[in-house]
C-alpha positions in Angstrom: 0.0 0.0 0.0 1.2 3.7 -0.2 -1.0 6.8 0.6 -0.3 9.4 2.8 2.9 9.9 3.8 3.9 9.1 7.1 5.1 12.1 9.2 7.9 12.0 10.3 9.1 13.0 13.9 12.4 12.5 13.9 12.8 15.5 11.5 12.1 17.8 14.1 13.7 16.1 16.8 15.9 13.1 16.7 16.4 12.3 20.6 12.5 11.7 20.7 12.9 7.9 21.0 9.0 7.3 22.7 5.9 8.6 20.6 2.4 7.5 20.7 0.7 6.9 17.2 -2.7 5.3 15.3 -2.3 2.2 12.9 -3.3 3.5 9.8 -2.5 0.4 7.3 -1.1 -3.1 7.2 1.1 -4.7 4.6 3.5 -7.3 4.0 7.3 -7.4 3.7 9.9 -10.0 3.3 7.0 -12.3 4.3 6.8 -10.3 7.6 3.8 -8.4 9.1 4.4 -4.7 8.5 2.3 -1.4 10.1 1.8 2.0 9.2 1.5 4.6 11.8 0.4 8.4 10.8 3.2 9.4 12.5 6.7 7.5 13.6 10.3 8.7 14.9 11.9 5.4 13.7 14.0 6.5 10.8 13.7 4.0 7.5 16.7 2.8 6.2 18.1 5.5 3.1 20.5 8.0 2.5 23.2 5.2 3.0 22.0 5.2 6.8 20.5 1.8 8.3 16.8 1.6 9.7 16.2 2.0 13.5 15.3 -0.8 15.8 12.7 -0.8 18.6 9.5 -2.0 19.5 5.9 -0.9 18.4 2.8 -2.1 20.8 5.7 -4.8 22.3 5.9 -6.3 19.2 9.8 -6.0 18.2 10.8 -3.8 15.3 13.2 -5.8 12.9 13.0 -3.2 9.9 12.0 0.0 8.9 11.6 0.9 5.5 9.8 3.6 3.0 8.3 3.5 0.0 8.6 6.3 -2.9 5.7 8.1 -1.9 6.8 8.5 1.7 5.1 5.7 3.4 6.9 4.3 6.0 6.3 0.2 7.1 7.7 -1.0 10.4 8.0 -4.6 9.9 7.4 -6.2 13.1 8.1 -9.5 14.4 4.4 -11.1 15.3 1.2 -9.8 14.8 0.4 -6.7 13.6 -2.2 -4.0 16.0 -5.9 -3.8 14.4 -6.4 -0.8 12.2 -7.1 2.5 14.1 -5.6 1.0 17.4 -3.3 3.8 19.5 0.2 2.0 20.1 3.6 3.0 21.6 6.6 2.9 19.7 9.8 2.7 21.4 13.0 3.5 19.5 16.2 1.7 20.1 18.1 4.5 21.8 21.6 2.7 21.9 21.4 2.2 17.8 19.8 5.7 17.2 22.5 7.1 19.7 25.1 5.1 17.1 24.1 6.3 13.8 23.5 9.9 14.9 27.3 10.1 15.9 28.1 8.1 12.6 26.2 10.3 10.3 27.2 13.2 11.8 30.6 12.4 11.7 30.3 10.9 7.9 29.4 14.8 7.5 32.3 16.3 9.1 35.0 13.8 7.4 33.4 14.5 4.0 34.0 18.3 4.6 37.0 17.7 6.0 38.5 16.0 3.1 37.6 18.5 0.9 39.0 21.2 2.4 42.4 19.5 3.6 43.1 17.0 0.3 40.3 18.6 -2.2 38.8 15.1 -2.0 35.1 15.4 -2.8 32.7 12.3 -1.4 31.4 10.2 -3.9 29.0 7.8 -1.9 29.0 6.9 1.6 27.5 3.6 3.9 27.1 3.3 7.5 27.0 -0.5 7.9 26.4 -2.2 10.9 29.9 -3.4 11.1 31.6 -0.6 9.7 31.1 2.9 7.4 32.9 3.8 4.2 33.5 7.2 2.8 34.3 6.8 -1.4 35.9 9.8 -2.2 37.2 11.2 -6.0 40.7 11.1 -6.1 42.7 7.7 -6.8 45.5 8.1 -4.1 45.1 10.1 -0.5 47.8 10.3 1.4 48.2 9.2 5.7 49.2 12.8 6.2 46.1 14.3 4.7 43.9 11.5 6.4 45.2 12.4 10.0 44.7 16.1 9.0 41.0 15.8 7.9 40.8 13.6 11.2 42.7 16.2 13.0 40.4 19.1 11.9 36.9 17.1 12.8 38.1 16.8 15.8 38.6 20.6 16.2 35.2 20.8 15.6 33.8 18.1 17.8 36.2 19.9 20.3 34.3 23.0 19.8 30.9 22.1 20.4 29.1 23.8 17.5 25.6 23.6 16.7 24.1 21.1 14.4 21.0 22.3 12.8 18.8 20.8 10.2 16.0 22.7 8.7 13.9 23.1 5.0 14.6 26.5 3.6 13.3 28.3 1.5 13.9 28.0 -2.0 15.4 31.2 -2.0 17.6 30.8 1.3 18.5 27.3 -0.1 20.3 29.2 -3.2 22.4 31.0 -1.1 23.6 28.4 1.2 27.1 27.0 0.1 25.9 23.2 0.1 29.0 20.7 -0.4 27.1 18.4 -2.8 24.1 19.1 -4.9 20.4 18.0 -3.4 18.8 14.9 -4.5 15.5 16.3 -4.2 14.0 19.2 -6.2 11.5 20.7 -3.4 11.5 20.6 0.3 15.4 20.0 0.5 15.6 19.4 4.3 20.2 21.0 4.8 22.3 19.7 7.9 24.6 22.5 8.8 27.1 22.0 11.1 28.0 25.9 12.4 30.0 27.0 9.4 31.7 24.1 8.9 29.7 22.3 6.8 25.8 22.6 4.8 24.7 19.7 3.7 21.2 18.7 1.8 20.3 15.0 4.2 17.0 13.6 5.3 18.8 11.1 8.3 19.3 11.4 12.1 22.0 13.6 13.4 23.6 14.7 17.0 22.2 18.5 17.9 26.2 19.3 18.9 29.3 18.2 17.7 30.5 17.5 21.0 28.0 14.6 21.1 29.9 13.0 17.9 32.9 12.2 20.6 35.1 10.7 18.5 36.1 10.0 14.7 38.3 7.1 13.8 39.7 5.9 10.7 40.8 2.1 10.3 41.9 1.8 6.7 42.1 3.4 3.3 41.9 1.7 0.5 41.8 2.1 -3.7 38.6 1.3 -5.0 37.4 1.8 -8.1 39.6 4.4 -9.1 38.7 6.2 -5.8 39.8 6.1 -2.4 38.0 4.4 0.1 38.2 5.3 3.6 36.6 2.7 6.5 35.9 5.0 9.8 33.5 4.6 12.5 32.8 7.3 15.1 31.0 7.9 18.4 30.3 4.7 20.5 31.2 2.7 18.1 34.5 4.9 17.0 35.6 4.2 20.9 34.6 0.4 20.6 36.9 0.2 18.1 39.5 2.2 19.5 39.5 -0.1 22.7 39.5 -3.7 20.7 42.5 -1.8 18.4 44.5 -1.2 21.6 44.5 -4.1 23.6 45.4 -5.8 20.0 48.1 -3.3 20.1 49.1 -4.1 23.6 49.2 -8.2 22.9 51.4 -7.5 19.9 53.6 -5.6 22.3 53.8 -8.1 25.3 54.4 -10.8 22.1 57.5 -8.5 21.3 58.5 -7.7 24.3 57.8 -4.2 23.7 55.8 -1.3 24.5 52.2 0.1 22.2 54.6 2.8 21.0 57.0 1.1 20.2 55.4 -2.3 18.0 56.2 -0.7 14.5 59.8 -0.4 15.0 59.9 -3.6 16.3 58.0 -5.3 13.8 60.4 -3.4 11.0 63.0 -5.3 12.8 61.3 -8.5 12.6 60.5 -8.5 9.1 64.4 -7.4 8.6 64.9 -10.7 10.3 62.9 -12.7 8.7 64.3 -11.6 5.4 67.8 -12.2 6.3 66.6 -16.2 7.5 65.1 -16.7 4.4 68.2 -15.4 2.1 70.1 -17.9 4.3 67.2 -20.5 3.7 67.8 -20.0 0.3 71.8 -20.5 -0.1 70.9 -23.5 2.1 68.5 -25.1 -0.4 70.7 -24.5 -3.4 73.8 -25.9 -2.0 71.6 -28.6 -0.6 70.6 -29.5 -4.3 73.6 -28.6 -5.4 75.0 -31.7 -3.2 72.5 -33.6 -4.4 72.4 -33.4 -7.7 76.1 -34.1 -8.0 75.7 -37.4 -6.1 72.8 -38.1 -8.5 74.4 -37.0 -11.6 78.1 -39.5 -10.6 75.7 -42.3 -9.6 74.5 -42.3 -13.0 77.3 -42.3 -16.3 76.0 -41.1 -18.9 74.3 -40.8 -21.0 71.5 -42.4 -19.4 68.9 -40.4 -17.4 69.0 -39.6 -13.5 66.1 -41.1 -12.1 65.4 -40.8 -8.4 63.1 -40.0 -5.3 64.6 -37.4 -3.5 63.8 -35.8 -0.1 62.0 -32.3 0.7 59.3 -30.5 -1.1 58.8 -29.4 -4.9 61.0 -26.0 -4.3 63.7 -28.7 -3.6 62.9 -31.1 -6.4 63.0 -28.5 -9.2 66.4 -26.5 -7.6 67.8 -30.3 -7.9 66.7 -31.0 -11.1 67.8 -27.2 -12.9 71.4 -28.5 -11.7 71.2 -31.5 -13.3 69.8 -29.5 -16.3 72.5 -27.3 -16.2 75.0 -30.3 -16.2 73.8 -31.3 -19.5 71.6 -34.0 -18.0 68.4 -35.9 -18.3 66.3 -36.5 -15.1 63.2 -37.7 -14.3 62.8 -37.3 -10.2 59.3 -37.4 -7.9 59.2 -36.1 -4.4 56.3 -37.4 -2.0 53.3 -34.8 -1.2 51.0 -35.5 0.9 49.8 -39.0 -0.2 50.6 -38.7 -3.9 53.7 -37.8 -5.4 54.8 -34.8 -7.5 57.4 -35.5 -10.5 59.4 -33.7 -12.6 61.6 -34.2 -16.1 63.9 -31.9 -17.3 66.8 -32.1 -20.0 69.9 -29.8 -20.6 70.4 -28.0 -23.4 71.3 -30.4 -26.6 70.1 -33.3 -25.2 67.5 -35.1 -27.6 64.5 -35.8 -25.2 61.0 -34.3 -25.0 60.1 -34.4 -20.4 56.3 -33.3 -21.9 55.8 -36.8 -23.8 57.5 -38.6 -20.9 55.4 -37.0 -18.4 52.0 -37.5 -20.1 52.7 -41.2 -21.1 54.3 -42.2 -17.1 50.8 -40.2 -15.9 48.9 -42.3 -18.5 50.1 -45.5 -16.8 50.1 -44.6 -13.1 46.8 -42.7 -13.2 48.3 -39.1 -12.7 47.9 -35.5 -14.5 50.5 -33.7 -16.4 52.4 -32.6 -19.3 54.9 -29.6 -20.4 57.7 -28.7 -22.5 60.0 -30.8 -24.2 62.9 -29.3 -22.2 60.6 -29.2 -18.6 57.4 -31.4 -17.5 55.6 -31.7 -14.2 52.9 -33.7 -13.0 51.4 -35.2 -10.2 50.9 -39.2 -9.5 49.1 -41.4 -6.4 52.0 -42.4 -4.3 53.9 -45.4 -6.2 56.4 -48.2 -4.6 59.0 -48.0 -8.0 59.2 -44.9 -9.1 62.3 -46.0 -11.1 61.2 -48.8 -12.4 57.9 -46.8 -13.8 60.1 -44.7 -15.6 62.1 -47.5 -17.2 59.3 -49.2 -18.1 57.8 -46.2 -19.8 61.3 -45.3 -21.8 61.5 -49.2 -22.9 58.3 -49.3 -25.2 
């Protein structure tokens, strides 16, 4: 159904959380009972900001939503009050509290990245696990981040009015609006002192100072934009908390203090880059060893055939030596509970590993294939892995 548009209270005033109203319609949604009321303060999900929660007559409110000619449903879990019946409706204070601070705050980041990084907002979302702000340029830099973050803050710190209100047409032309309305008439604007004017239809704080706190996790590119993941409010300091007693465990794992965990992880990954260059020089003299015991265990010119130990990484170091000797070799190493095998040839030798490979996988039940100088494939685990290969080369 859709008919008269629901008024809505929250307009006026967002911290009214209790109202009394009349059931005026049912419907369905989502297979879910849904009621409208001639009048509501819970806010419908739009304008990238999730619906409020609550409860209507008891019944719980799971959803909130509005159709193009203003009609708000409150889908409700159970069943729904009879027409023309008076009911309570109870707002979900905590959530409302949330996404006034977010929206708010979405507000004052988006002016602030203009004004520090000319970085004009594209979209934004405030999810329920976290809020993006897409913004139009394809790199941002930390510095400018902390400084947008740095000058919301001044304002939070400040305390300034929020006001929202329809103007006139003719005040509305005069107001320096960051982005262009959506709407053509009754353009409700947000302004935020003289920090920001904004056209927005959703819940917002009445003071900065209410806003608390604005944090950003991560930026990211995205879509040839930039996208920034915040929070802010309740849910900024949530988030603040569970990011430092993450940083604190990283710390005690470190043995170092919260300020100093980058350093020490620098230092770490130093470290670890050093162990695996020595890893490295290990593994090639390692095959380097082994594929010179291989190579004088077998006179030539016949091929090196072998199991050897370790993992592929080993196997193929092994057998580009042997390669590189102006050898033939067909090796397997075990993985897992198959094998994996490998043929290679050195330069001028007349083989072709790919037709080897195929025809041993042919027999043994296995996948693979390759070039006629490199082949690779993967077998079930066999007892004679010598034997198979002999047996492949002799017919």
């Amino acid at each position: 159904m859709s008919g008269t548009p629901t008024e809505r209270l929250y307009l006026a005033d967002p911290w009214l959380w209790t109202f009394d109203a009349t059931v005026v319609g049912h419907a369905q949604r989502r297979g879910r009972a849904a009621v409208v009321l001639d009048r509501t303060a819970f806010y419908p999900e739009g304008g990238g900001q999730l619906a409020d929660r609550g409860t209507l007559g008891g019944a719980a409110v799971v959803d909130v939503q509005v159709d193009d000619g203003g009609t708000i449903y409150h889908v409700i879990d159970g069943d729904p009050p009879p027409l023309g019946a008076r009911v309570r409706g109870e707002v979900d204070g905590r959530r409302r509290r949330a996404h006034m601070a977010l929206h708010t705050g979405q507000h004052m980041l988006s002016r602030a990245l203009v004004d520090v990084a000319a970085a004009p907002t594209v979209s934004s979302r405030l999810g329920e696990g976290g809020c993006t702000v897409d913004v139009a340029v394809s790199r941002l830099a930390d510095r400018d981040v902390a400084a947008a973050v740095e000058r919301v803050h001044e304002v939070v710190d400040a305390d300034v009015e929020v006001r929202a209100w329809v103007p006139p047409p003719e005040e509305l032309a005069r107001l320096p609006l960051r982005r262009a309305p959506k709407v053509a008439r009754d353009v409700r604007v947000v302004a935020i002192g003289d920090f920001d004017v904004s056209p927005c239809g959703g819940t917002h704080c009445t003071r900065t100072g209410q806003v608390g706190v604005v944090c950003v996790d991560r930026v990211e590119a995205y879509k040839g934009m930039t996208r920034i993941h915040f929070d802010a409010g309740p849910r900024a300091r949530d988030r603040i908390a569970r990011h430092a007693l993450a940083l604190r465990a990283i710390g005690r794992a470190l043995s170092c203090g919260p300020d100093e965990v980058s350093d020490a992880v620098d230092r770490l990954r130093a470290d670890l880059a050093d162990a695996r260059a020595a890893l490295c020089d290990l593994r090639l003299r390692a095959a380097a060893e082994v594929a010179e015991r291989l190579i004088a265990a077998t006179p030539p010119p016949g091929w090196v055939v072998a199991v050897v130990d370790g993992d592929v990484a080993a196997m193929r170091a092994i057998a580009k030596r042997i390669a590189d000797a102006g050898r033939a070799c067909a090796l397997a190493v075990v993985d897992g509970d198959g094998m994996r095998i490998l043929a290679a040839a050195g330069e001028g030798i007349a083989a072709d590993c790919g037709a080897l490979i195929r025809a041993v996988c042919a027999r043994a039940g296995g996948r693979g294939g390759g070039r006629p100088a490199h082949a690779e494939g993967r077998l079930p685990a066999i007892a004679d892995w010598p034997g198979l290969v002999r047996d492949v080369q002799s017919h």
